[in-house]
N, C-alpha and C positions, 0 to 999 in steps of 0.2 A: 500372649501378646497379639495384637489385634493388626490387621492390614492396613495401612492407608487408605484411607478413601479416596478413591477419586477428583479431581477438581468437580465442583458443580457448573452445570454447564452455563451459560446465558444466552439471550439472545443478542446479536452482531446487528450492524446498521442493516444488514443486505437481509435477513431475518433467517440468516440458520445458526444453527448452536455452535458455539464454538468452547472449547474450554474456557475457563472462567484464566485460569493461569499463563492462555498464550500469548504470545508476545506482539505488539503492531504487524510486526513485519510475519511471523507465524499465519496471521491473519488473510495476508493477500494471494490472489490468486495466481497460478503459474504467469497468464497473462500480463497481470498487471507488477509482478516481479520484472517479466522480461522489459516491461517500458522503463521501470525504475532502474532495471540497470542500464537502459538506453539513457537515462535522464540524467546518470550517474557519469557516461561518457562524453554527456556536451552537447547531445543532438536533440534540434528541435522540433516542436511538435508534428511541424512539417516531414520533414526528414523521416522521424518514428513511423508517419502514418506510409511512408514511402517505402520504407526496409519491409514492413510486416502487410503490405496491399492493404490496408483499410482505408478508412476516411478518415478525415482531421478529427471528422467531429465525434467518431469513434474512439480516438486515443486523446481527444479531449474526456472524455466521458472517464472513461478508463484512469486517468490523471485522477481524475477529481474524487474515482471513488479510492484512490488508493489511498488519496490525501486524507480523506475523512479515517479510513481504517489506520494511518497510522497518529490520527489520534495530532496532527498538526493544527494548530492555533489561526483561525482565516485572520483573525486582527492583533497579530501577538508583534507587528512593526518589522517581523523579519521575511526573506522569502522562504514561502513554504515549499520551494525549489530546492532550495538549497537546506532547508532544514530534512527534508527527506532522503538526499542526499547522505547527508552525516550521519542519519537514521541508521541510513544501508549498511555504511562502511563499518558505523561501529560493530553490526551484527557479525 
């Protein structure tokens, strides 16, 4: 009997490999988990950039690529706030 192969890998938006099998949320970085679960608690961007010293426009940044990594719809009529949200929780 022969082993499993491996997922084959792909390339991610940010352009490193990532298994082809992981998950949105598998995807994101320690950084940008820690804002999603800040985003998951209520707190705004303001707020975010205040708890962790950065700049707005750094945990804007950081938002936006989580949102792509998990793979959130920009015109799907819902918020992609709250869709990433229920992303988390389901995880």
């Amino acid at each position: 009997m022969r082993a499993a192969r491996p997922s084959t890998p792909k390339w991610s938006a940010n352009c490193s490999l990532v298994p082809f099998s992981s998950t949105p949320l598998s995807r994101l970085s320690p950084r940008e988990t820690e804002l999603l679960r800040y985003i998951a608690q209520g707190y705004i961007n303001t707020a975010i950039a205040e708890r962790l010293h950065v700049s707005l426009s750094t945990v804007e940044k950081h938002i936006h690529s989580l949102m792509d990594k998990l793979e959130l719809p920009r015109d799907s009529g819902y918020s992609r706030r709250v869709l990433a949200i229920l992303r988390y929780l389901d995880d």
